[in-house]
Phi, psi and omega in degrees: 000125171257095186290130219219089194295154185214117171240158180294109200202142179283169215256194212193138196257089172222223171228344166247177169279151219283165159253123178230199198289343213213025178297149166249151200274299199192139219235116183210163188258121333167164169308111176299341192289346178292357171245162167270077164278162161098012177259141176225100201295157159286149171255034215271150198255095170203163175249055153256192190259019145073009169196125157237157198212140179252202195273021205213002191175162217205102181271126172188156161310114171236166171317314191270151176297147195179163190209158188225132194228177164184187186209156184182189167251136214199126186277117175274139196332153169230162186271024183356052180095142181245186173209169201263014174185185172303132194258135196234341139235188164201173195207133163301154138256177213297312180296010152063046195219324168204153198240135163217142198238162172233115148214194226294357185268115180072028175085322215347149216257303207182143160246060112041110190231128171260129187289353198285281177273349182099356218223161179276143175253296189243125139221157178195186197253125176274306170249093195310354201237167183241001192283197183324151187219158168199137194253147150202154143335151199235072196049234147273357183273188179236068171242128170269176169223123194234119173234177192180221169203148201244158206304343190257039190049028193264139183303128208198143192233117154285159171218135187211144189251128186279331201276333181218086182269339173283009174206138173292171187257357180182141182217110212239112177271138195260300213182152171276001182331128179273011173276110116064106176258082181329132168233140163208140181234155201243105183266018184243288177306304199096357202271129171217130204238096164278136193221130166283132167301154185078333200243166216244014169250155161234118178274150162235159197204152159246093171270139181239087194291325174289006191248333328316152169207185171205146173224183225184111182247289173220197166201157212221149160253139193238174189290339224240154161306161165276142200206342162195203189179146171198151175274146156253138186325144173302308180293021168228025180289166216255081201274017169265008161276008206118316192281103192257347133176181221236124187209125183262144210248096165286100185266174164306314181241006191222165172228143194238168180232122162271121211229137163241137161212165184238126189297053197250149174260156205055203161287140186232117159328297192297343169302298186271103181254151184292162187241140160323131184285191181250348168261158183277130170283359140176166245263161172323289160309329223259321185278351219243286158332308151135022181276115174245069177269143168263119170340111161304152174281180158243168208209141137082087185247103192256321195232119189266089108086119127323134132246155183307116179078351174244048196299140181273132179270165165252154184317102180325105188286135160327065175218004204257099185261031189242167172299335207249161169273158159262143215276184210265304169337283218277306238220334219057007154273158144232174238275137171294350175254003180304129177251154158308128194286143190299122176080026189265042269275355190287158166260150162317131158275090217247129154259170176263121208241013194262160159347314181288347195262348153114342162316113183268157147322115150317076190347281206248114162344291189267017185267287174354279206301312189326297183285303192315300171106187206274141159262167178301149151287343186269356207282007137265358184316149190221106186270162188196148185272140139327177188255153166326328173300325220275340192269153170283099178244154177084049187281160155214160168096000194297154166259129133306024196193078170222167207298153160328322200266009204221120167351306211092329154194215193206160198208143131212172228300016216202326214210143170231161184260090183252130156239144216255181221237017163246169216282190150118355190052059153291126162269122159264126142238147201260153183255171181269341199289347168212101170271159195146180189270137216243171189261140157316332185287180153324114165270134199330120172225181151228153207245125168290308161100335177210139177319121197287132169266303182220172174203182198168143158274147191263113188303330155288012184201094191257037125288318164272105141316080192259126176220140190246146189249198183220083155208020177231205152319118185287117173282176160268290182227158153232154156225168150270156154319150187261338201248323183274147170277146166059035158232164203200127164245131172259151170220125196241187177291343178252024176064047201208139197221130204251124164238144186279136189254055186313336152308297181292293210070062186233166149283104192246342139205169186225151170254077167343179156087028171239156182245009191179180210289145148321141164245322209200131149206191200211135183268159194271157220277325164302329171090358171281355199225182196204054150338126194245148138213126191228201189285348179297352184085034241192116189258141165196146186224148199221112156243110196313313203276344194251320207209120158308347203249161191307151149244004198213138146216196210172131176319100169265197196295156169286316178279142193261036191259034174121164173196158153228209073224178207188139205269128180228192194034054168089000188121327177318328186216164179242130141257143212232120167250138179186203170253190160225190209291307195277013180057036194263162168266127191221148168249171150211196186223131142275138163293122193291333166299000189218096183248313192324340190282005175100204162236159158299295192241103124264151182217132179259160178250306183204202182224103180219181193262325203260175208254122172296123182269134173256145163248141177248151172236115167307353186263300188295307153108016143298109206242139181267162152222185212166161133253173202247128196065018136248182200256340207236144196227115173279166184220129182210168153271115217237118177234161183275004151243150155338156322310024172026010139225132149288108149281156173206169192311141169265160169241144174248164178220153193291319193259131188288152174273150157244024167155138184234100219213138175257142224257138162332139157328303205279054185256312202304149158245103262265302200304338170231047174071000192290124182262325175235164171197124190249190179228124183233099166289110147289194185305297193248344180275171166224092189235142182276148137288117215218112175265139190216184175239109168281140187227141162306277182278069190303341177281353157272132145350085196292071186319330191287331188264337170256096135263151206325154178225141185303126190307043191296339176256037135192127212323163204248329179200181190271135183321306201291334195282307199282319160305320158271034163094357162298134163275153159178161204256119168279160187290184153205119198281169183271161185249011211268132194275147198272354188251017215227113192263152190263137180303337179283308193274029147311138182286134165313090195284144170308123190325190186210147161265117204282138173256133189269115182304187187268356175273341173268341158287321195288342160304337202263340178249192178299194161298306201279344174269338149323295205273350174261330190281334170307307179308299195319292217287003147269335152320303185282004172248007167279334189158171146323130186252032162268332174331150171266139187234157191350302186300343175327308165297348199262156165279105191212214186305154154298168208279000193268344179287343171269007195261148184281175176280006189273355174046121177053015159285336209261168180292072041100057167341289196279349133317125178230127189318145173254151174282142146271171183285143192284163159296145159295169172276176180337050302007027163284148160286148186261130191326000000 
């Protein structure tokens, strides 16, 4: 069970998420014996939510076949109307008085139906895209939730007044994910909790149909996909914990309970308000008739309803102050960083700890980190298109359709590579260095002679263009060599992968071993080694020079729709992108010495069509990931211990790329932090993308994010020297600008003296120092005590008559006390 800690808090005005009354403090995963495993969900095609639950039973889709008989009386059916395309969801409202439906055409939101008259009383069009739509009730009021897809295919939550029907009242674009979003809402909390179908996060949200608002309280990522979301009824909520609600999670083999609580101790009333009962407020005939009587309430919810298997564990307390999480062995909890067993399909469990994830501080750091597990140092980077002089605009002509295995084009610090969509295999290439609206007339091109399959810059000559065709044996991919000049490997159609000797203009060895098409392959950051992944589901590692034949092979992604990979951590491990039997996209990670073992680590990210290209940057040990036609560019950290990927912020773009490729280390500019910089090809644009850390003393040399970076444009030895069994390293220079101090070597700025209130030293002293520190500052707020004061002026006794009969004893007016100085507080210095 994964428990989604909740504090009470005011809500707080920002564009991420927000603090409302249902904020969450820290989000971690829960006693496992609380799931129903041991399950096989059905794959049945419908847009429902494929599990529903009372407080006593749990309804849901399965693999096996099976039928349900009875026998009854049954009130006959009436027809509510028709509609013009498929109908996909529909919803009461709570007062059982109006039904609202969605369908396929044009989205439509809601038909608004009275069982009275039959008929639509409002309708109108919601969601410009047609795919899946889903409605729900806002409680009684006559307010809706419509979620749906919006024209450029971003998943997007409406709020709509049945009173003003003709616009929505609020409109919140969520992702671009192409799944399905489930909603279920809680009209007592106000709580709306969204599950994309395929995909392991759930958002929660706080709607307010009156200001309008949606506020975003946290999101949880769970191991398994989502396959169907059902509420469990409040009366079976554990309240004395707290637990304000409850979402059973439909996984492929579980069924998981997702529990929210607010960290309060006893019962809190304002949490639990009554809630509807279980018995009917009146009969079938009776409602058919026009009897609108209402579900009595229950009162006072102290004792909650089991339900099977999803019993609430209690919160693990913040006191556990060691490094290690505790393991499934030792605690029943288990750990967020806890991996998939090699060949194992489950993903790993990540919360997220960056901006997006919706996550407060932890009274203690280090239990937090504990439940967390460690985050990225990147895990604010911020991607961002450049301004508009820097882009290439009025491209025409692009080809859009070149094989999977092929980038869409190539770029390097000089120069980009487009290819274009008239025949004859036209290339433009463009220089980067003069941006601007390209002339409606012809642009520099070169004609290739047969349609481009892949293309590549030669990283020691950015002049040299290398490109494959269809007009010899039809290739896949090329790479260069990364350390030797002038060799060059192709993966071809006969499943054989050739390296070129470009000086001789010869072949000089071929690699055996594949049983199906090559989707990718890569050479190692040394250049001894050769990495394969193809369609057989076939992992292969190669040292060309000892053997044609694989020396390592190993279980790659299950799906056969694409792959990539590419070496990461010094070389040490491949990461692999691909798919799984269900098509969700996924990474994972290998040891490169142990492949037959499987991957260490996978995680999966969404269900999208097209194949994640990944770029890694070796100085950062950051890895990108993109498809070609999508908005979302993911980003982790990639480390050589658990959990081996750090999520950190992703970029979005409004519009899908058609392709996306990152420009050499040294393009960045070091002076705003910037560690990477890509080209995000649109329909006719070319705009660079530019990822940075935002930092305070930007005027210093960040060393820690620029450590030397490899000498990359210039060959470490000769094609022919590496063939003949020789190595070699290339150098590496510093990026640090000569006018520019390395952050390490900064002057040590001086504590700043932090101010403390006064309640916190004045607690600390006595009554009696109190009460003297009152006086001096009232005292000290009469004045200077050269002023003269009032009695000064006045005409009275004589001055021997103010003396007491107790002599020289008496009280004295025009005597003034001097204030003394307050003490500093505690461990301040003293003047």
């Amino acid at each position: 069970m994964l428990h989604c800690v909740l504090s009470n808090r005011a809500p707080a005005t920002s564009s991420g998420p927000s603090k409302t009354e249902f904020s969450p403090d820290v989000g971690f995963p829960s006693l496992s014996q609380a799931w129903i495993g041991g399950i096989r969900a059905g794959s049945i095609t419908s847009c429902g939510n494929h599990v529903k639950a009372s407080c006593r039973w749990i309804a849901f889709n399965a693999e096996a076949a099976g039928e349900t008989q009875g026998k009854g009386s049954c009130f006959p059916p009436a027809a509510l109307g028709s509609h013009e395309d498929q109908l996909q969801s529909l919803a009461w409202k709570r007062d059982g008085r109006l039904l609202g439906t969605s369908c396929k055409v044009n989205a439509q939101p809601a038909a608004i139906l009275t069982a009275m008259s039959l008929v639509p009383l409002q309708s109108v069009s919601g969601h410009e895209n047609n795919k899946d739509s889903r409605l729900l009730w806002m409680g009684s009021s006559d307010c809706l939730i419509s979620v749906g897809f919006s024209q450029m295919r971003e998943r997007e939550v409406k709020l709509w007044d049945v009173r003003q029907f003709s616009r929505a009242m609020l409109t919140v674009a969520l992702d671009t994910s192409p799944g399905a979003a489930i909603p279920l809402y809680d009209a007592d909390t106000g709580l709306l909790v969204l599950a994309g179908k395929g995909e392991n996060l759930l958002y929660c949200f706080e709607a307010a149909p009156a200001q309008p608002a949606l506020t975003q309280v946290t999101q949880c990522r769970t191991e398994g996909s989502t396959r169907g979301l059902a509420a469990v009824p409040r009366l079976a909520l554990d309240v004395m914990a707290c637990e304000v609600l409850r979402i059973l999670q439909l996984t492929d083999t579980a069924l998981v309970p997702v529990s929210y609580l607010v960290p309060r101790k006893d019962f809190h009333e304002d949490l639990f308000p009554d809630c509807a009962g279980m018995l009917p407020a009146t009969s079938a005939q009776a409602w058919w008739a026009g009897d609108s009587q209402q579900v009595s309430v229950t009162r006072g919810l102290s004792s909650p309803v089991a339900l099977p298997g999803a019993a609430t564990a209690p919160c693990p307390p913040f006191s556990n102050t060691s490094n290690t999480c505790p393991t499934d062995e030792g605690s029943g909890y288990s750990s967020p960083s806890s991996l998939a067993s090699p060949g194992s399909t489950a993903t790993s469990l990540s919360a997220s700890t960056g901006p997006s994830s919706g996550f407060a501080s932890s009274p203690s750091q280090k239990s937090l980190q504990c439940i967390l597990g460690p985050s990225s140092r990147f895990r604010h980077a911020q991607g961002r298109v450049l301004h508009r002089d820097t882009h290439l605009t009025n491209l025409r002509g692009l080809s859009l359709t070149t094989p999977g295995e092929c980038d869409g084009f190539c770029a390097n610090h000089q120069r980009v590579a487009l290819p274009l969509l008239s025949a004859g295999g036209q290339i433009a290439v463009l220089e980067l260095s003069k941006p601007g609206r390209l002339p409606d007339t012809a642009v520099p091109t070169i004609q290739n002679g047969a349609a481009v399959a892949d293309l590549s810059w030669d990283p020691f000559d950015p002049q040299r263009l290398a490109v494959a065709g269809e007009d010899g044996h039809k290739i896949y991919s090329i790479r260069f060599h990364p350390v030797a000049s002038d060799l060059l490997v192709s993966s071809s159609y006969d499943m054989t992968v050739r390296i070129w000797e470009l000086s001789a203009g010869r072949e000089v060895l071929c690699l055996q071993g594949h049983t199906d098409q090559i989707f990718s392959l890569s050479w190692s950051p040394d250049g001894k080694k050769l990495a394969t992944v193809s369609k057989d589901g076939r992992l292969r590692l190669y040292e060309p020079r000892r053997s044609p034949k694989p020396e390592q092979e190993g279980p790659g992604p299950e799906g056969g729709r694409g792959a990539r990979l590419v070496w990461v951590c010094s070389g040490d491990y491949l990461l692999v992108s691909g798919f799984d039997s269900r098509s969700e996209r996924r990474i994972l990670l290998y040891r490169a010495q142990a492949l037959p073992d499987g991957p260490l680590s996978v995680l999966g990210l969404d269900v999208a069509p097209s194949t994640l290209l990944p770029f890694y940057d070796e100085d950062t040990s950051v890895v990108f990931l993109t498809g070609k036609g999508d908005t979302r560019v993911f980003l982790y950290e990639v480390t050589p211990e658990p959990p081996y990927f750090l999520e950190c912020n992703s970029f979005t773009s409004n519009e899908p790329h058609k392709g996306f490729v990152f420009l050499p280390k040294t393009a960045c500019e070091v002076r705003e932090v910037e560690f990477a910089r890509a080209l995000r090809l649109g329909q006719s644009t070319l705009e660079p993308v530019a990822f940075h850390v935002p930092r305070v003393k930007k005027e210093y040399f960040q060393d820690d994010i620029y450590p030397p970076t490899r000498v990359w444009w210039e060959p470490a030895l000769s094609g022919s020297a590496w063939l003949a069994g020789k190595d070699g390293q290339q150098r590496h220079a510093s990026m640090r600008p000569a006018d520019m101090t390395p952050v390490s070597e900064a002057p040590k700025e001086a504590p700043t003296r932090k101010f403390v209130p006064a309640s916190v030293y004045l607690e600390e002293k006595s009554d009696e120092q109190k009460k003297e520190e009152l006086l001096n500052a009232m005292v000290a707020r009469l004045g200077n005590r050269d002023d003269p004061l009032p009695q000064d002026s006045f005409e009275g006794v004589d001055e021997d008559e103010w003396v007491g009969a107790g002599g020289g004893g008496g009280y004295d007016p025009c005597s003034r006390a001097v204030p003394s100085r307050p003490s500093p507080p505690p461990g301040l210095p003293q003047d």
